[in-house]
C-alpha positions as CSV (number, residue, x, y, z in Angstrom):
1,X,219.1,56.8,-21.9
2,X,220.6,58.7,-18.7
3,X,223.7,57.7,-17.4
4,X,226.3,58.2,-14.8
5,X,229.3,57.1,-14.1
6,X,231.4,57.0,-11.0
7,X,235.4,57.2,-11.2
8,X,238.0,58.0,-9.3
9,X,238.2,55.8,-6.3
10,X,241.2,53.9,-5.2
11,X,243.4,53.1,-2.2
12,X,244.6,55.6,-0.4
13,X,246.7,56.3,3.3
14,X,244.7,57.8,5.7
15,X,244.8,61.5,5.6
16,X,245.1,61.3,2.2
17,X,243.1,63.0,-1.0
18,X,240.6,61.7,-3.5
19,X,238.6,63.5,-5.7
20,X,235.7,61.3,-7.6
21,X,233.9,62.3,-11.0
22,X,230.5,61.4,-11.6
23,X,230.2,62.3,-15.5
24,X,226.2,62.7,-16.7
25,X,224.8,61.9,-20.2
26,X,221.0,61.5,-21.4
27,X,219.5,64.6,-19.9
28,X,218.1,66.7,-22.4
29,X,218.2,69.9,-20.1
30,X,221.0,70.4,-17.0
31,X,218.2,70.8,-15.2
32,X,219.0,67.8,-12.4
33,X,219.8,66.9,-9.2
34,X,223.0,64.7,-8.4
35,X,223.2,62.5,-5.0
36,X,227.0,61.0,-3.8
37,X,226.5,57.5,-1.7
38,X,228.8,55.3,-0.1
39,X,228.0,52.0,1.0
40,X,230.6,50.1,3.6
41,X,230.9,46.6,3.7
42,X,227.8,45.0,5.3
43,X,226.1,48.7,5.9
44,X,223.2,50.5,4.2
45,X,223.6,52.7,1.4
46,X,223.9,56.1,3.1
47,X,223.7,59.7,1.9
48,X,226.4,62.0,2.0
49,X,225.7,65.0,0.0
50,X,222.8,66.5,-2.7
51,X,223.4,69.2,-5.7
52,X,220.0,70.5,-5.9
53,X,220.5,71.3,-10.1
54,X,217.1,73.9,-9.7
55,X,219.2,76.6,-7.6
56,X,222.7,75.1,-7.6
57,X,222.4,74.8,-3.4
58,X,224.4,71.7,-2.1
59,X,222.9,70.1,1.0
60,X,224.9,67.4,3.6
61,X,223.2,65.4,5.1
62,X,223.0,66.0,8.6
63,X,224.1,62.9,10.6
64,X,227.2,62.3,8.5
65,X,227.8,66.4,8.1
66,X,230.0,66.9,11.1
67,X,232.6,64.2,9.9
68,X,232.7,65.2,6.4
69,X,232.9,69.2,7.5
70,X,235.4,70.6,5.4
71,X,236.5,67.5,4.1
72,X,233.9,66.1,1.6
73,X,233.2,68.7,-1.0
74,X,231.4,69.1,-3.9
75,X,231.6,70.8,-7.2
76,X,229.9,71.0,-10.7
77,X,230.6,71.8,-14.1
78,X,226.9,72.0,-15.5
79,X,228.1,72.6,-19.5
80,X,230.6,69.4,-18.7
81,X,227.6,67.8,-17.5
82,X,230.4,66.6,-14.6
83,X,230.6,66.6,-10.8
84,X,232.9,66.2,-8.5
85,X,233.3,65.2,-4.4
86,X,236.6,66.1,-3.2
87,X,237.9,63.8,0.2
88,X,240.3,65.2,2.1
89,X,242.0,64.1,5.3
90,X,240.3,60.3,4.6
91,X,239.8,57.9,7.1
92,X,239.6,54.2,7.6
93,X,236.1,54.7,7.9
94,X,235.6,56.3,4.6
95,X,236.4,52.8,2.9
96,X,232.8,52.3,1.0
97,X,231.7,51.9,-2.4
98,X,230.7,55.5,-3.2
99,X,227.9,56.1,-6.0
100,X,226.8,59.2,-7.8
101,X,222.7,59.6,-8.6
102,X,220.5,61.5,-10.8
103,X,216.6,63.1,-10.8
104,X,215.2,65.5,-12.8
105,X,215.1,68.8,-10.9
106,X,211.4,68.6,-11.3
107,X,211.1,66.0,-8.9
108,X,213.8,66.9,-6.3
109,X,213.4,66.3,-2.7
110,X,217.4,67.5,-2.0
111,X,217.0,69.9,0.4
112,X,214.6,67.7,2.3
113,X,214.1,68.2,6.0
114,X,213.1,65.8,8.8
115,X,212.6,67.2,12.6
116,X,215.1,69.9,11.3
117,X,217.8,67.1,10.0
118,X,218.5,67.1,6.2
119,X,218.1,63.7,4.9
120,X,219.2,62.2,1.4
121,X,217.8,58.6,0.6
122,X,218.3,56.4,-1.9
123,X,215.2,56.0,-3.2
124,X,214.6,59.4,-4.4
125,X,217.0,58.5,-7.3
126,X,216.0,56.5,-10.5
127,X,219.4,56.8,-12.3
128,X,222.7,55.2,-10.6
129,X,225.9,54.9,-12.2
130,X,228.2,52.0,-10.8
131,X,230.0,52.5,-7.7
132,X,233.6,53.4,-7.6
133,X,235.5,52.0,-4.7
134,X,237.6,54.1,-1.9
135,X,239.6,52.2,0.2
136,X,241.5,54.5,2.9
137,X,244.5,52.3,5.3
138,X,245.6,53.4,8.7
């Protein structure tokens, strides 16, 4: 069976550092895709990033890309079967429940483009680990 888990979360100052693991077990190949969520208290379940596992490219998604530049980033260790997001300089409005997802490369749509936007939904993923939760103070 594939599964992820989320860790790392935790309460944090604002302008402070987290960096959350997403560890991966049940592929037979490394050959997937990995999707970080967060989901704030009475929001939807949005996209932040895609690792697209066919090529190794790493995609933001666009509406949330200018508040995450060069704070949000993400890493992978593909024999560790392991990745990571890295927060830095957090802010109040970071505080979600933040999930890590899984698809076989195959059937990736990371990378996906709408009227020149990339996109990331939640229903391109069939394997979800549980959330880990980030709570950032002012």
């Amino acid at each position: 069976d594939v599964q992820l888990q989320a860790s790392g979360g935790g309460l944090v100052q604002a302008g402070g550092s987290l960096k959350l693991s997403c560890s991966i077990s049940g592929f037979t190949s490394d050959d997937y895709s990995i999707g970080w969520f967060r989901q704030a208290p009475g929001k939807e379940r949005e996209g932040i990033v895609c690792f697209r596992g066919t090529d190794g490219s790493t995609y933001y998604t666009t509406v949330l890309e200018r508040s995450m530049r060069g704070r949000f980033l993400v890493s992978r260790d593909i024999h560790k079967k392991m990745v990571w997001l890295q927060m830095n300089s957090l802010k109040p409005e970071d505080t979600a429940v933040y999930y890590c997802a899984a698809e076989p490369s195959r059937l990736s749509r990371c990378g996906t483009r709408v009227s020149g936007n990339f996109i990331q939904s939640s229903t391109w993923y069939d394997y979800w680990g549980k959330g880990t939760q980030v709570t950032v103070s002012s």
